[in-house]
N, C-alpha and C positions, 0 to 999 in steps of 0.2 A: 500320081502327084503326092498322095498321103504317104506312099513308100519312101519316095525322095526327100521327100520332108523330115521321116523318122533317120536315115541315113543320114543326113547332117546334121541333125541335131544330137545322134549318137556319136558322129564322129568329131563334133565341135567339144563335144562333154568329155570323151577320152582325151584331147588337148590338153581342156583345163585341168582334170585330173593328172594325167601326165607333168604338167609344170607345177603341182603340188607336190611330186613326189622328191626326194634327196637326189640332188647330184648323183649323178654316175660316177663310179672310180675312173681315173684315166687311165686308157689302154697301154699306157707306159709303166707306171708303176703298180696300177691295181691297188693303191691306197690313199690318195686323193680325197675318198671320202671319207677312208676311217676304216672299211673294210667291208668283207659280206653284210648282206641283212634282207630276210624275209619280213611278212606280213601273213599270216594261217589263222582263216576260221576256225575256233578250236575245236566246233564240232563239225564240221562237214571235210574237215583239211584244205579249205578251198584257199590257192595262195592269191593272194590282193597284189601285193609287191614283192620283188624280190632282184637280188644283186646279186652274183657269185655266192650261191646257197649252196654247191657244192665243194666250194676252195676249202682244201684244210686251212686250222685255222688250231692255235694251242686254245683248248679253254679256258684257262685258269679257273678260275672258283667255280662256273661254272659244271666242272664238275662233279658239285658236292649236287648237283640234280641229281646223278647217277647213283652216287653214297644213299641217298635219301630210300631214292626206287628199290635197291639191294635191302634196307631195314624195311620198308614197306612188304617186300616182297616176302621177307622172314616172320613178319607180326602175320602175317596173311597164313603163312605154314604152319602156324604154331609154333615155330623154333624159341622165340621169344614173343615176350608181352613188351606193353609199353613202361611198366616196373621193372625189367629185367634189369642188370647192373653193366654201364660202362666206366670202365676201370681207366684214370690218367695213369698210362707210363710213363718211362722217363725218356721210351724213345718218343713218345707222341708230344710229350712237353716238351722233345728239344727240336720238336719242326720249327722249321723257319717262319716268320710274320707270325708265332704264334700269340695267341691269347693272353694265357699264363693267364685264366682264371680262378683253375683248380690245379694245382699240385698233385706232384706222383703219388699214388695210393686213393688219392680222394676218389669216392662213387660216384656214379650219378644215375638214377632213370634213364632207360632210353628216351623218355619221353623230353627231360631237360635237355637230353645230350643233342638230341634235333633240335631242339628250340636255339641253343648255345649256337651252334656250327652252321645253322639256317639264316639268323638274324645277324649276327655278326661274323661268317664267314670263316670259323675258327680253323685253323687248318689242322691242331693240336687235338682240338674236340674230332674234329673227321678222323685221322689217323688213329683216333681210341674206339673209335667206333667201328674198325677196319678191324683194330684186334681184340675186340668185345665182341663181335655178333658172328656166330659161326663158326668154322673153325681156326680162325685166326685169318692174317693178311693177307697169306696166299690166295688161300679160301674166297675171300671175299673180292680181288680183284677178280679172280676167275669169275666170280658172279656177274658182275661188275661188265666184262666183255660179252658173258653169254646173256644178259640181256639186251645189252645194244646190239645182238647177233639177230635177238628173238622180234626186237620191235622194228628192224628194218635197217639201223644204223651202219650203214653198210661200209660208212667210211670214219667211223670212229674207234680209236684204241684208247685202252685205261690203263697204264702201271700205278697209279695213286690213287687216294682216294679225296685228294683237295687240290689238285690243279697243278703245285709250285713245278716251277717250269720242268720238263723231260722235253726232250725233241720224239720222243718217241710217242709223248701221245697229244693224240691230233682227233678234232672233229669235226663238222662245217655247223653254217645257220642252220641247215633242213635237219640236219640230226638231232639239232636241241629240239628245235621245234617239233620231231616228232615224239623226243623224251617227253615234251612237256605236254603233249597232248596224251600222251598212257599214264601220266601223274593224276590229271585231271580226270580220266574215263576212267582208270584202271582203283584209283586211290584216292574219290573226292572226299572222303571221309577224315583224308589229312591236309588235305588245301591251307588247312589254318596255319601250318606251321611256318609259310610262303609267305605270310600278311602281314606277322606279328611287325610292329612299329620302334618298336625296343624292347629289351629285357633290362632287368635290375639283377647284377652280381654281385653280391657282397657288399651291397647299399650304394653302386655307381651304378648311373642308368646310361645303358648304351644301344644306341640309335640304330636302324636298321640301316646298313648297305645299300639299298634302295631309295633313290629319291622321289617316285613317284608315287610310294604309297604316304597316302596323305594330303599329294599335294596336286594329284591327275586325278577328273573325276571318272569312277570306279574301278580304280587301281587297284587288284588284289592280286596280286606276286609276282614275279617268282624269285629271280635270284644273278647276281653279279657276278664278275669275276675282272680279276687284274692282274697282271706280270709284266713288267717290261715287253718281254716279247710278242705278247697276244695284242699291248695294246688296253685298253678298256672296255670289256664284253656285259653285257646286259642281256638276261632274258626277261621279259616283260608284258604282263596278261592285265586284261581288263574290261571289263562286266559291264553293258551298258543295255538297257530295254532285251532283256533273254538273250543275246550276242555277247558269243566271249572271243577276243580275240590275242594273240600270240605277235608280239614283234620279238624279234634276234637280232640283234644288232651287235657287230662283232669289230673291233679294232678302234674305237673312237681313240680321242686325243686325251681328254680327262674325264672324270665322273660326272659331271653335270653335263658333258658333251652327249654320253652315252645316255643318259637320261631324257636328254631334249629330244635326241633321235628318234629315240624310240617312243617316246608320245606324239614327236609329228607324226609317225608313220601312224599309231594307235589311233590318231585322232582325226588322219584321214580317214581310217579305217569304219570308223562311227558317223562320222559328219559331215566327211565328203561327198558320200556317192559309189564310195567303190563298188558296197555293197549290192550295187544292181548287176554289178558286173561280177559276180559272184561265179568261179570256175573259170573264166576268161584267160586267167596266168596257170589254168591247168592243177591238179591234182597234186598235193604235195609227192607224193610218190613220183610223179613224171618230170621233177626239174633235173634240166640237165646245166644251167649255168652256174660254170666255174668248174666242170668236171674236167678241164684241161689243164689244170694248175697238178703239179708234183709235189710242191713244197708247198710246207705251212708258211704263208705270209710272216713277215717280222718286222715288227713295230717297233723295235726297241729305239734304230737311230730318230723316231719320228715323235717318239714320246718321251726315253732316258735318254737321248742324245745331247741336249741343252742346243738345239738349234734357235738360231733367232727369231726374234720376234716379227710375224707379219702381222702386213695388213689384215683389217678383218674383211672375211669374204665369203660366201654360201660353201668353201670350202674349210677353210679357217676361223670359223664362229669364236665370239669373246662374248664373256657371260661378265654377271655382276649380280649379286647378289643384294637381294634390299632385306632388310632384320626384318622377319614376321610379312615380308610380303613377297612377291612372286619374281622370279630368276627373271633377268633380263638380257635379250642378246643381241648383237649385234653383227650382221652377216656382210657388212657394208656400208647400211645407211641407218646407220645410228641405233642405237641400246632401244630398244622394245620388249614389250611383255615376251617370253616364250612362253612357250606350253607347260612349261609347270609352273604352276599358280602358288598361290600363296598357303601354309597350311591350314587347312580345312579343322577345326576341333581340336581339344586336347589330344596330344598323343597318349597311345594306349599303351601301357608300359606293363608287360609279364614279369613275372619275378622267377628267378631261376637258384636253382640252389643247389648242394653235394647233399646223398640218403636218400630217404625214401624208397630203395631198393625193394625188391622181393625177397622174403626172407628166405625164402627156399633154395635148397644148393648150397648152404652157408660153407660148406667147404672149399668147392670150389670157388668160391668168391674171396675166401680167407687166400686163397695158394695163389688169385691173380693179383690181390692187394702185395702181399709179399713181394712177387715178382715184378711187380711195378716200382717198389721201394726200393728193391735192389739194383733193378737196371738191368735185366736177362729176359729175353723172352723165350716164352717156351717155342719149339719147333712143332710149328700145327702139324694135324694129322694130316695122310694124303690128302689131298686139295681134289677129291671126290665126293660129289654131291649128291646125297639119298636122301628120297620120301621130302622132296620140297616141293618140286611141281613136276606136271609130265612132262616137262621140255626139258628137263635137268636128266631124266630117267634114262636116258638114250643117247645123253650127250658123250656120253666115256664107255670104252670097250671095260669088261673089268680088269681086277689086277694093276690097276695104275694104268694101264695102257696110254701111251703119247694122245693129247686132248689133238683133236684138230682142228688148223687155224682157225680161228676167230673170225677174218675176213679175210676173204683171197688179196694176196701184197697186191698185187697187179691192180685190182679195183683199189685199192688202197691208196696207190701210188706213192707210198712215201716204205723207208725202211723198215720191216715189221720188227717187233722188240721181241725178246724172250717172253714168253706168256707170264709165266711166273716172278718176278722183280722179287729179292728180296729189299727189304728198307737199308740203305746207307747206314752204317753208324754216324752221328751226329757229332761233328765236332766237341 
């Protein structure tokens, strides 16, 4: 009798959990909801929820996770410090969506240059950071793919080092999620740079990319991404009683869309219950939904298209914003508190600045100022990689020998690109 009693009471619970969780995508379009999205305990990988975690999906800024992991990886080798020098070119300052907070020639820390491209998404700062740390671009995308080779990422490719749109590079929910879970175990030493609330550039203070830190309680990172095509992508961590947990959420409609998402999921994640159910959706490593999609979804007509206006509906959320108090939505029956509340304290605002460099090397830092000023970039050395880690040791026959793929196409599923991408010249 006590058995039968525990069985329904487990199985009335998974219900009401179940009718807490986000809509399902519809089997017609697969966008319905906005697109993939997991829920991962960040230390056990245990997944809570999860939607098409294996569908490509373009990242956009997003993959400035990946740029981050690459310098992390380099401070970790010794190749650089966090003083090191990233130099603005004039091809990084004519990326598109860029910053234009520093000018060609100007220096910065690596330590600024993360802060700058973390907090504000800089695509300008990421692509100076692609040809600062290393051997240059090539160099660095190559890194770039053989660590998403190394941590499991089995279906994601890099030609960039800040998202703006390529069809060629593609990644799902479960891949960030797993990026974001080696950021944390592999690199908690840099967690901070995930958190920051704003920086101050040249005496304008500008706001992080992130809506929940601040305003979700124990919101601490990680990092957005936006393009026409991808949609509005969010990866989103937060700390509550020793439980840290991971939403991805991938395709919303707008930025407070992607926000609300992902603290309902986070905030089932803490308050609901899931947590008993801890391993139930299986090991991140074992999802296979959405591994039947070819193409990266495309958001473009559903976000840049200017379609009309609908009703609001648990698919269709209208938000409203109250000054100094918390977001309000509307999913059908009228405008209520959502999940992000109102902010919590003054925001904490970093100041960033050009110098502070290392003095050491002063030459070669003189010849990349130069080159920066002039608008040439030099051609990196072969795009082989020595004495950084053992997984790098073994990666290349010598002599240049052709690298091998990255990920088998077939698991891939989508067109593989050239490994190597040089940069476009910039209009």
């Amino acid at each position: 009798m006590r058995r039968k009693l525990f069985a329904a009471f487990a199985a009335w619970t998974m219900l009401v959990l179940a009718s807490l969780l986000p809509a399902p995508a519809s089997a017609a379009t697969g966008l319905d909801f906005g697109g993939p999205y997991v829920l991962v305990d960040a230390q056990s990988g245990d997944v809570y929820a999860e939607h098409d975690a294996l569908r490509p999906w373009y990242p956009a800024s997003t993959t400035k996770l990946m740029t981050a992991f690459v310098v992390f990886q380099a401070l970790k080798a010794g190749e650089i410090t966090l003083d090191s020098p990233v130099v603005m070119s004039k091809t990084a300052y004519g990326q598109a969506y860029a910053s234009h907070f520093f000018k060609p020639g100007e220096v910065l820390t690596v330590d600024n240059a993360l802060k700058v491209m973390l907090t504000r998404s800089a695509n300008d700062m990421a692509m100076a950071i692609a040809e600062s740390v290393g051997n240059g671009f090539d160099d660095f995308i190559l890194r770039m793919n053989l660590e998403a080779r190394r941590l499991g990422m089995s279906r994601s490719r890099f030609v960039n080092p800040h998202g703006l749109h390529d069809t060629r590079q593609v990644t799902t929910a479960r891949d960030l999620a797993l990026l974001t879970r080696a950021i944390m175990s592999e690199f908690p030493r840099y967690k901070h740079y995930f958190s920051i609330e704003a920086i101050q550039v040249k005496g304008a203070v500008r706001r992080n990319t992130n809506l929940l830190l601040g305003r979700f309680r124990g919101a601490s990172g990680m990092k957005t991404g936006y393009i026409c095509d991808s949609g509005w992508n969010i990866v989103a961590t937060a700390r509550r009683g020793g439980r840290e947990l991971i939403a991805v959420v991938l395709g919303a409609r707008n930025a407070v869309d992607r926000a609300e998402r992902a603290a309902a999921l986070l905030e089932q994640g803490f308050d609901r219950g899931i947590g008993l159910f801890a391993g139930s959706r299986g090991d991140i490593t074992k999802i296979s939904s959405g591994s039947s999609y070819a193409q990266a979804g495309n958001m473009r007509p559903v976000v840049c298209g200017g379609g009309k206006q609908v009703a609001a509906s648990p698919e269709h959320p209208q938000y409203k914003a109250i000054k100094g108090g918390p977001i309000l939505i509307d999913t059908g029956e009228g405008f209520k508190p959502s999940h992000i509340g109102p902010r919590s304290g003054k925001r904490q605002v970093v100041a960033v600045a050009a110098g502070g460099v290392d003095g050491s090397g002063t030459d070669e830092l003189a010849r990349r100022v130069i080159v920066a000023n002039i608008g040439v970039l030099p051609r990196p050395r072969p795009a082989i990689i020595q004495a950084v880690s053992p997984q790098y040791a073994t990666a290349f026959a010598p002599k240049e020998a052709a690298p091998e793929p990255i990920v088998d196409p077939a698991s891939l599923l989508v067109a593989p690109p050239s490994l190597l991408p040089r940069p476009r010249p910039q209009p």
